[in-house]
Backbone as CSV, one residue per row, in Angstrom:
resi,resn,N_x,N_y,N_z,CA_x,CA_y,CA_z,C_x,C_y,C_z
1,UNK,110.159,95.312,115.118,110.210,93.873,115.280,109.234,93.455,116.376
2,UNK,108.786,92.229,116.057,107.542,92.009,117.238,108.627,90.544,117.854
3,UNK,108.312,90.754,119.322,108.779,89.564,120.130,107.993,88.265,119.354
4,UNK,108.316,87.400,120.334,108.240,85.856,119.554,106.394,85.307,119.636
5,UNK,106.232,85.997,120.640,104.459,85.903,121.341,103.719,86.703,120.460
6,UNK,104.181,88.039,120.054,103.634,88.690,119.624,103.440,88.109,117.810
7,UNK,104.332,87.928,117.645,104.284,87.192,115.931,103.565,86.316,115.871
8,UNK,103.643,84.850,116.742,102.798,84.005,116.859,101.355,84.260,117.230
9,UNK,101.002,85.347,117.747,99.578,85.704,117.916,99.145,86.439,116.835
10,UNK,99.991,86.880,115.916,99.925,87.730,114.797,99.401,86.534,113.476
11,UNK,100.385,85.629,113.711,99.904,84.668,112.917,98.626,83.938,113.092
12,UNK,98.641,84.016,114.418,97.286,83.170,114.795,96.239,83.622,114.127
13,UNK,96.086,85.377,114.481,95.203,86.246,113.688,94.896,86.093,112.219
14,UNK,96.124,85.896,111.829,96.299,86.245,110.265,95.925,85.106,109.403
15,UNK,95.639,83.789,110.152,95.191,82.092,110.255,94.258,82.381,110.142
16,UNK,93.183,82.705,111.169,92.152,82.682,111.871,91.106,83.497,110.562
17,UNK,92.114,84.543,110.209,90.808,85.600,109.050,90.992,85.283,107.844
18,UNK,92.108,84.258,107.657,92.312,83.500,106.221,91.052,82.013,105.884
19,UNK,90.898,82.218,107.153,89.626,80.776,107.191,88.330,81.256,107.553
20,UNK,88.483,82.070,108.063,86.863,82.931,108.326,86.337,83.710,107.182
21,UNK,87.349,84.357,106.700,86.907,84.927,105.897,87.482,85.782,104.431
22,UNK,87.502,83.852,104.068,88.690,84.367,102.887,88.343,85.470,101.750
23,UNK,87.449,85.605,101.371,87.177,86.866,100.264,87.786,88.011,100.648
24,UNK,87.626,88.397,101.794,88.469,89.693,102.584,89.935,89.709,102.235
25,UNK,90.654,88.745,102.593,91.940,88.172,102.883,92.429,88.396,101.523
26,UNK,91.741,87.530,100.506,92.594,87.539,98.914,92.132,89.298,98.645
27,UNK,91.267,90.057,98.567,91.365,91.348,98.531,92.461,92.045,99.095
28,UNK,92.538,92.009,100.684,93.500,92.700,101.089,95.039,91.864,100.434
29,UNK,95.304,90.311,100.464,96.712,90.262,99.695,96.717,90.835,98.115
30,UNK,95.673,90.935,97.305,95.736,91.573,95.830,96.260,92.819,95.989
31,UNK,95.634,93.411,96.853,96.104,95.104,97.132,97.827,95.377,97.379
32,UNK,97.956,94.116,97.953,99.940,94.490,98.512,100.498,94.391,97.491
33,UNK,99.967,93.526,96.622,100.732,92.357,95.409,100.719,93.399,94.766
34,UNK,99.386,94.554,94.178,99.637,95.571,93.092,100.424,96.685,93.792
35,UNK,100.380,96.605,94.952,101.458,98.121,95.385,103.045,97.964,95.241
36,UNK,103.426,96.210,94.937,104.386,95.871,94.917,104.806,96.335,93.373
37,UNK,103.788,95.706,92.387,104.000,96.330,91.161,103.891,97.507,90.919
38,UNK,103.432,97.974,91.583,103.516,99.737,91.022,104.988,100.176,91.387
39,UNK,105.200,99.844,92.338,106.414,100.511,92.591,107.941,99.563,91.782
40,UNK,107.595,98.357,91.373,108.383,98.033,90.339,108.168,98.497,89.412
41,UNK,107.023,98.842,88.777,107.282,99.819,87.415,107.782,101.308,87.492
42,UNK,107.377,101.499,88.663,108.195,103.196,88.998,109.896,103.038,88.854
43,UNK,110.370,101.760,89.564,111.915,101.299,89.324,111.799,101.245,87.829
44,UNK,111.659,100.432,87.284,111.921,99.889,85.627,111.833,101.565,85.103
45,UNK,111.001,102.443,85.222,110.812,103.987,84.393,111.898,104.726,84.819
46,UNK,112.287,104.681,86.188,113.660,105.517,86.970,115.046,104.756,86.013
47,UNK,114.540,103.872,86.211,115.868,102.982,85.223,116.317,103.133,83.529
48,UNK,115.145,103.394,83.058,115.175,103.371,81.533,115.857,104.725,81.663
49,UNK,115.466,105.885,82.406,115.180,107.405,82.479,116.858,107.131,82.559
50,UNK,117.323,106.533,83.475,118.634,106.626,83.854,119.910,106.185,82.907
51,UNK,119.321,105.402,81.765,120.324,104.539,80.581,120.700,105.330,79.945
52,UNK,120.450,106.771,79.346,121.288,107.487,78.678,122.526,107.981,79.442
53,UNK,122.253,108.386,80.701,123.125,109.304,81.653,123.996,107.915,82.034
54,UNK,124.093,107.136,82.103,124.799,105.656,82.192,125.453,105.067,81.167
55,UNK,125.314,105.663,80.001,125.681,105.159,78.633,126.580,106.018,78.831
56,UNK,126.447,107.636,79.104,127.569,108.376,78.819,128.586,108.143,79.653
57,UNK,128.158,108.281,81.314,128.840,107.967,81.958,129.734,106.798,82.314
58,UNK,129.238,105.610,81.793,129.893,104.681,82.192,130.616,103.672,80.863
59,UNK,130.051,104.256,79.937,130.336,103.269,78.041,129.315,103.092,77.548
60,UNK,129.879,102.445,75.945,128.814,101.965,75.581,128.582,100.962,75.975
61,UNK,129.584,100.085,76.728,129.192,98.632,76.401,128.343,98.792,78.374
62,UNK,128.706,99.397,79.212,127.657,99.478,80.218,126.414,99.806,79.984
63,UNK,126.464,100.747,78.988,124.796,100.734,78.957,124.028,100.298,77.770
64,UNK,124.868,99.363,77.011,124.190,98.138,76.466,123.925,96.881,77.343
65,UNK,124.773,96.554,77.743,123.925,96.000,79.048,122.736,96.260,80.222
66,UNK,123.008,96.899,80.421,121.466,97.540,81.223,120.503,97.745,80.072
67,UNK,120.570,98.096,78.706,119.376,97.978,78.056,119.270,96.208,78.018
68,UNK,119.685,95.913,77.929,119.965,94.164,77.266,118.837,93.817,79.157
69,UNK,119.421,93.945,80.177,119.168,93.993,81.299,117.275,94.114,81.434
70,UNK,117.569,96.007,81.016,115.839,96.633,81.138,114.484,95.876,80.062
71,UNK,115.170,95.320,78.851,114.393,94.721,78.090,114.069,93.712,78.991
72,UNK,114.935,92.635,79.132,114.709,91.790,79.911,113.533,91.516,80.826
73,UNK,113.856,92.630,81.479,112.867,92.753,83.008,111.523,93.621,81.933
74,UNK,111.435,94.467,80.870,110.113,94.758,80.554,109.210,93.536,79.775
75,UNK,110.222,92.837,79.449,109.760,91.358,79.244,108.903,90.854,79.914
76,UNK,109.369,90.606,81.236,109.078,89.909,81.688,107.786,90.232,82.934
77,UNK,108.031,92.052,82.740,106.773,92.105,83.660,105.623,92.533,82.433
78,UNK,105.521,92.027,80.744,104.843,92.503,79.862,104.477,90.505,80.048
79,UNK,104.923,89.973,80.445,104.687,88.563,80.807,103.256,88.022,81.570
80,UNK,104.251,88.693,82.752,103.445,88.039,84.124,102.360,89.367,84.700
81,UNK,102.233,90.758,83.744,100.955,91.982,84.345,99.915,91.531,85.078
82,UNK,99.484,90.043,84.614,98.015,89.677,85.320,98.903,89.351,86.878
83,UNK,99.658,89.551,86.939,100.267,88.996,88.692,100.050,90.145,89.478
84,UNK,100.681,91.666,89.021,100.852,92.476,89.766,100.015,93.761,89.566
85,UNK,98.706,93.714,88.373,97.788,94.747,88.013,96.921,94.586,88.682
């Protein structure tokens, strides 16, 4: 955690290179944005991987829901890919 000076000078920084020199800036935020998606598709694959062993374990009707669930969410990141590729 950064004290209250320290954030606000953080921001100042983080101001300061968003206006100086934005080409940099949208590069480095594209880069977080796809590390964010990668590691949501690593969840969504751990998850699918996990619906049989959840079907047995828990019913059918639990792990018709989580498919009902996983479609859902492959929906929706087969949607919005240009956000997080």
């Amino acid at each position: 955690m950064l004290s209250k000076e320290d954030q606000r000078r953080f921001e100042q920084i983080t101001r300061h290179l968003r206006e100086s020199d934005p080409a940099f800036f949208a590069k480095v935020d594209n880069r977080a944005r796809a590390n964010r998606g990668r590691y949501l598709m690593l969840l969504t694959i751990v998850l699918w991987a996990a619906l049989p062993a959840m079907t047995v374990l828990a019913g059918r009707l639990a792990g018709a829901i989580c498919a009902v669930v996983l479609m859902a969410n492959a929906a929706l990141m087969w949607r919005y890919r240009r956000r997080w590729l």
